[in-house]
Structures are given as C-alpha cells and as structure tokens.
N, C-alpha and C positions, 0 to 999 in steps of 0.2 A: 440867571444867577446860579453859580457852582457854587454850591454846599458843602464843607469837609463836615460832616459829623463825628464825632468820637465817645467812643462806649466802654465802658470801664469791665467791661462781661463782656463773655458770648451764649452766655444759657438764657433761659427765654423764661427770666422770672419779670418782676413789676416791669422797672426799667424800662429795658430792651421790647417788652411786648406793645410798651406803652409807644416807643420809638418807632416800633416796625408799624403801630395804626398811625403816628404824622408821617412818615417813609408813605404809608399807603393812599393816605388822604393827599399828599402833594402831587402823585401821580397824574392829576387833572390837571395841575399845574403845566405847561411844555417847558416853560421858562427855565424852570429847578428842575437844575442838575446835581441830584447827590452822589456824593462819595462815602462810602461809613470805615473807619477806621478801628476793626475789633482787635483782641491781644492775643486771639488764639483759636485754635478751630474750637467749634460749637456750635448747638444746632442753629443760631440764628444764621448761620451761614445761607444752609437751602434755605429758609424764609427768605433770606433776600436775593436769593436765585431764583424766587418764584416771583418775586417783585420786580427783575430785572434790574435792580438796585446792584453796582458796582463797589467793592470791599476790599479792602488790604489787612493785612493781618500784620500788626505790629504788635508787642509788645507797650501796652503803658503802664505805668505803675501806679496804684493809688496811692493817693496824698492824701493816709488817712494811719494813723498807730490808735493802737486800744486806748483805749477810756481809762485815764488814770483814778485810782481810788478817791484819791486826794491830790487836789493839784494849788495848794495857798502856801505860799510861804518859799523862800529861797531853796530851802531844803529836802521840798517835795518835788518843783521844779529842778535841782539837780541833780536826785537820785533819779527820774523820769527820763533825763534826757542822757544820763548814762549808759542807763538798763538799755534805751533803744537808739542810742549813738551808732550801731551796726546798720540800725535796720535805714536811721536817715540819710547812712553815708552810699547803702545799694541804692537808695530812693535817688537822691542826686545821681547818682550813675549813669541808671536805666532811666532817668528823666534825659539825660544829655545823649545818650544815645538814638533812645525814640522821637527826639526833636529834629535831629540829620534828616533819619528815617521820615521823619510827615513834611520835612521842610520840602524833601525830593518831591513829595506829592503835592504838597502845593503848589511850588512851581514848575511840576509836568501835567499839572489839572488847569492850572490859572485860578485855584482856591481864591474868592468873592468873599466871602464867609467863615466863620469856626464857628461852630456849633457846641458845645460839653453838654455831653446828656448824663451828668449827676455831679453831685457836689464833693463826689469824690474825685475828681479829676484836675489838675492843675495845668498839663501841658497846652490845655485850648487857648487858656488865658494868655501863655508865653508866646505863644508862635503868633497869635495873634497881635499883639504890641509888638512882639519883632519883626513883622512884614507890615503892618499899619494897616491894616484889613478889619473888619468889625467882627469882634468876638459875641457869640451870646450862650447864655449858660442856663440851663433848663435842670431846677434843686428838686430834686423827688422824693427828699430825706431828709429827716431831722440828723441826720451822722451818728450822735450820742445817745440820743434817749430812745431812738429803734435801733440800732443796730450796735450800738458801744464801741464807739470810735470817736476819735477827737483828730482836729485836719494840723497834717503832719508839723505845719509852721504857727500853730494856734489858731483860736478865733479873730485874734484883731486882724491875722494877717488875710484870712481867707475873707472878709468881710470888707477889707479896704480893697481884694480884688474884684470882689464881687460889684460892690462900687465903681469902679471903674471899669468895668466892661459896659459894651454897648448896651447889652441890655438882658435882663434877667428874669425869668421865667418861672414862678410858683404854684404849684399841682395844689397847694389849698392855704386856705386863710390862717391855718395850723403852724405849718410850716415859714411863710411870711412873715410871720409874727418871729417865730424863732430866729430867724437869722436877722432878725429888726426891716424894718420899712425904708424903701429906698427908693429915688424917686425913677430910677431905669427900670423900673419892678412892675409885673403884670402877673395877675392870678387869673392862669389860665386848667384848666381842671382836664385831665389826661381824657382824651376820647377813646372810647371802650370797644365798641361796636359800629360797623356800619350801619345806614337808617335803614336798610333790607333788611337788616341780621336782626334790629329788633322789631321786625312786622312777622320776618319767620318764629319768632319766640315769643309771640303773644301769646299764642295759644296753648295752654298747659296740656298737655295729656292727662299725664296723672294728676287725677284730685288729690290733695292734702291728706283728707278722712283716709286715704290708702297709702300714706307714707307714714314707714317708721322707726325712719334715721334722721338724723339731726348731721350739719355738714359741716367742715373747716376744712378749706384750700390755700393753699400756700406753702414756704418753708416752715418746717418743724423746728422752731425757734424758740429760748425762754421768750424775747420779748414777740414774741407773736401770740403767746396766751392758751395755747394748746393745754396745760397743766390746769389751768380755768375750769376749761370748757370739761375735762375727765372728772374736776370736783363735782361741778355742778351735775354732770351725770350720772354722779353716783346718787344724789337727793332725788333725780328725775325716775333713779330704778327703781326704785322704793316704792313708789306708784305704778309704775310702767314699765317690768321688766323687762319686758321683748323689743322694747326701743333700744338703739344704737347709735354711734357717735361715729362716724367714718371720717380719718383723715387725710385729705389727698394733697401730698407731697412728701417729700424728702430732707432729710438733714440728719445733723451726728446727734441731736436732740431726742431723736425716736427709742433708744434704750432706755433710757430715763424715764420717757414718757409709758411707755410698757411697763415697766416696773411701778410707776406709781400706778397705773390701770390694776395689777396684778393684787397690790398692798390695798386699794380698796374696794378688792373683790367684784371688781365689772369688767374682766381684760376680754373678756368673750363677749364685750357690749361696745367695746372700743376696735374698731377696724383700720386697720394702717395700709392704705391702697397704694402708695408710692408716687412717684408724680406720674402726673396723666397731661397730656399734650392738650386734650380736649377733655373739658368739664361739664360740660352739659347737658351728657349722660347721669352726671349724676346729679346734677343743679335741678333737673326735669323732675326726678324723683325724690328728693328731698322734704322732709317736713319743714326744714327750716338751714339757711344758711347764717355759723357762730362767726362774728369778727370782734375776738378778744382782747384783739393788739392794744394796748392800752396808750401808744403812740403811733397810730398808723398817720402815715400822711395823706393820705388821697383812703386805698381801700379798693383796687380794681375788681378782686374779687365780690365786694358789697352791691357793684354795679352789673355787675353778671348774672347775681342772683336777682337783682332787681326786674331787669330784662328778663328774664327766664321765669317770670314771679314766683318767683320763693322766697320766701318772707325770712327779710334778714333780724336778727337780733343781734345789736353789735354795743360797745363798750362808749359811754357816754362820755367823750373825748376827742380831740384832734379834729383830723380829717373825717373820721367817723360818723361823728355829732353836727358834722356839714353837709352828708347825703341824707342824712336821715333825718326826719320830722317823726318825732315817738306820735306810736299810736296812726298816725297817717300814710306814712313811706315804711312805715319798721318799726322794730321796738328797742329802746335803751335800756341798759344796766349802767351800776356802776359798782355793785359787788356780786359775790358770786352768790348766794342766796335769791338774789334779784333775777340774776340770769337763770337758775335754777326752777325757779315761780315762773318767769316768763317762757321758756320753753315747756312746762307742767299746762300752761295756761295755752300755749299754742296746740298742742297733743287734746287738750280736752272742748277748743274753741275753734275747731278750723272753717269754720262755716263765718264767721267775724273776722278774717284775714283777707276775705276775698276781696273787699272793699280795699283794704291795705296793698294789696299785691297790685291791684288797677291802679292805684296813686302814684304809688314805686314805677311802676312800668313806665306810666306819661311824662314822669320825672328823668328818670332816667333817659325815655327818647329825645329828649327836649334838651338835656344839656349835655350827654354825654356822646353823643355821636362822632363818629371819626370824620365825615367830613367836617362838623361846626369847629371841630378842634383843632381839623389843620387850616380852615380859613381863618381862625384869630391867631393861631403862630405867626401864619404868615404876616396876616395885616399886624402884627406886632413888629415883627421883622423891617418890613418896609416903613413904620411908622418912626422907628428906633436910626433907620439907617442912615448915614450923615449924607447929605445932600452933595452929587455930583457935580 
C-alpha cells in the first residue's frame, strides 16, 4: 500500500514528531510504502533520511485565517472576508498550483492513499476525490481555541469534508468532541515513545529531593500558558526562592514573557533555554513537568515526562485531563493559586510522588507506545478502506 502523506511544517514541533513516530512504527510493515510531502526544507527532512522515509518538498498552503473577534451577523462576516480577500485569493493560487505539483506524484508513485496530517490542510481531501483513491485525515488540533485560527471556508465547510473522507483520526476525546462525532472517526491517541525507550527511562537518576526547577517544553505561546506557570512562580518563591522555572522552546512570545518575569521580580528564577532537539536531559532533572495550555489536545510533552517520571502538573482540561488521573498519574489545577499550592506541595512532598510517577510510567507504557499506535492507524486504515 503506497501512502502520499502531507504535512503542513517541516520543523519538529507536535505534529510532525508525532508523524515521524507512525512514519517509524510502520517500518515493520513491508507492505507501506510512504511518501511525505513537506512545504519547505526543515529539520524533519534528516529525520526522514534517517528513517529512509522518501520526501518531496512542495509548497502547501494552510486552509486556515485568524480567528475573527466576532463572527455573527452579515456585517462582521463581511468586513472579515474583505480584510482577508488577499489572503483567500493566494490560498486559491497556491492550492491550484501544489495540486499539479502532488497530482505528478501521485501518478509517478501509483499513490493508494492520502494521508492529511492536520486539520489544517485541504489539498489531501481534493486530490484525493479527484483521482478516487481514499483519503484519511489525522486532526491534532482544536484550529481556534489552541492556536487562533478559523478554516479558511468556515466550520460547516471543513466538517462536511471531514465527513466525507474515508476516514478520520482523533489524538483525544477533547478534540472529537470539538469538531462533533462522526461516524468515519476513531480516537486514536499519538504514540510517543518506543516500548524500549520507555524500559530505558524507568529508571530515574536523579531523585526529586535534588531537583530544583520546575519545567515547560513546547512553543512559547499565549495559548500554551507559559505567563501561568511565571505567576504561579512568583507565590512558589516566596517559599522557595532558589527554585526555578526553565523554559524549553522558542517563539515571538519570549519578550513578553521576560518582561512579565522582570515586573514580578523573579527573571533570575525563570530560564529561557530555547528549543532543544532532545528533552530528556532535562525531563531527568526536573522536579516537576507544567502543562498550562488550557486547550491542549493530546499533550506529547505530558507523556514524556510521564515516561521519564517526572511528575506532571497540568491544567484540568482538554487532552490533558485525559492522561492524567489527579493525584494517581499527576496532579490537576484549574487556576493559578492551585497550580501555585500544587507545585509548593510537590517541592515540600517528593517522597509521595513516587508512587505517582510509577502509575504515570505503566500508564503511559501501556497506551502510548509508537508501535500500539501505528498498529491501530493501520488496522484503522484497513478497516475504513473500501473493499476491492
């Protein structure tokens, strides 16, 4: 079975990383033959030179404009479609261009398949009704309420495409809900880790009792909750000044975020690491891993800390509030005082976390692994596919 996949990135954030562990898990497969079709060089490129995973670099365009303030009424609806009448008439463009472009590949691969690995993507859905081949569309995003984006032809229309492809793929019960219940729909939860990779990170190094940073991985985003996690760490210094907040990733959010560290006198408690390829170096040392995003969908990072046991504390919501069981896998908030107390409570408790990090760990081995996740892709795939 040849696979066109297509990725709306090339950098190696959720997404993509998430793609490259079913890329990895199908390997065992002989059968699946993938193609990945990214927009531009990035690093996922060597990852998939290390997978031996074949790439073409086209240009796609997202099928996604900002999140309008207000969108009721004729009058907000057409000062909206004015303001970004530019931006839909390049989107048409660069859609009818990069469609030539994947059409050649489809038919010089013998493309089986289309893949969309996010919900920002339109062109899988087209190419695929235009050669009669089964589309399937893999949502790792709420659009609007993570990232503030609305899909370029609205909700109904992206929801009746969704509809109508072969079949549709959901990273959490969160997210399912949000784009409504359908019956081509399977919540399948992103595989994190090889079962190797969590038998080498059982074993912690460092105790708890000798860590004293608290951690946030990901993009430096407002809706990622990084501005959260500086409050609550200014009540945490109060107590514990020598504790520290380190944040590892990147974004245009980091000045903002330094400035507010600066304004509530703990900018030398807050650490800005940049992004890092590999986290585990600091997941290992960690008192604690924050997941603030008060819409995540899934939460890769929550599962890494899990695996690596480092006791997550994350925002009682979404995908979030679906790895975690408070108190048993982790612990939940849902304002910042709570989080503030829960991290206080972890710094002065770490000997009552251990029990919590073994839970997290067998949890995490058990459902998130990269092989269980690219055999239920698959056996979705195949269960979805129309009969020969």
């Amino acid at each position: 079975m040849k696979i066109l996949f297509i990725s709306h990135y090339s950098e190696l954030y959720g997404a993509n990383r998430s793609l490259l562990g079913l890329l990895e898990g199908f390997l065992k497969y002989p059968e699946i033959e993938p193609l990945v079709i990214i927009p531009n060089d990035g690093p996922i490129e060597l990852e998939l030179q290390n997978l031996g995973i074949g790439y073409k670099k086209i240009f796609v365009p997202k099928a996604i404009l900002p999140k309008p303030a207000a969108f009721s009424g004729f009058i907000h609806r057409l000062k909206f479609l004015l303001r970004y009448s530019s931006d839909i008439v390049a989107f048409r463009k660069n859609t009818k261009k990069a469609t030539k472009q994947i059409e050649t590949q489809i038919n010089l691969n013998s493309i089986d398949v289309v893949y969309s690995n996010s919900a920002a993507l339109y062109i899988g859905f087209i190419l695929a009704r235009k050669h009669g081949i089964p589309h399937f569309w893999h949502i790792r995003e709420f659009i609007d309420l993570d990232y503030g984006h609305t899909p370029v032809y609205g909700w109904r229309d992206l929801r009746k495409k969704l509809k109508a492809s072969t079949g549709v793929v959901y990273i959490s019960k969160a997210i399912q809900t949000h784009f409504r219940e359908s019956s081509n729909a399977a919540i399948i939860y992103n595989g994190v880790l090889k079962e190797c990779t969590f038998h080498k990170l059982k074993e912690r190094k460092t105790k708890l009792d000798q860590c004293h940073y608290f951690l946030m991985i990901g993009l430096l985003a407002p809706s990622k909750g990084q501005q959260f996690a500086i409050r609550a760490m200014q009540e945490v210094n109060k107590k514990h000044p020598h504790h520290r907040l380190k944040l590892v990733g990147e974004g245009d959010y980091s000045e903002i975020l330094k400035k507010l560290a600066a304004e509530l006198g703990i900018a030398k408690n807050i650490e800005f690491e940049g992004y890092k390829s590999d986290v585990y170096p600091y997941l290992k040392d960690a008192l604690g891993l924050l997941m603030c995003s008060q819409n995540e969908g899934m939460g890769r990072a929550t599962v890494e800390a899990m695996a690596a046991k480092c006791p997550v504390i994350g925002y009682n919501h979404a995908g979030t509030a679906e790895l975690i069981i408070d108190n048993k896998t982790g612990y939940l908030y849902r304002e910042v005082a709570e989080l503030s107390q829960a991290m206080i409570h972890l710094i002065e408790n770490t000997s009552s976390a251990n029990a919590v990090t073994d839970q997290a760990w067998d949890s995490a081995k058990s459902k998130y692994s990269i092989e269980g996740y690219a055999d239920s892709v698959l056996e979705f795939i195949h269960h979805k596919m129309p009969l020969a």
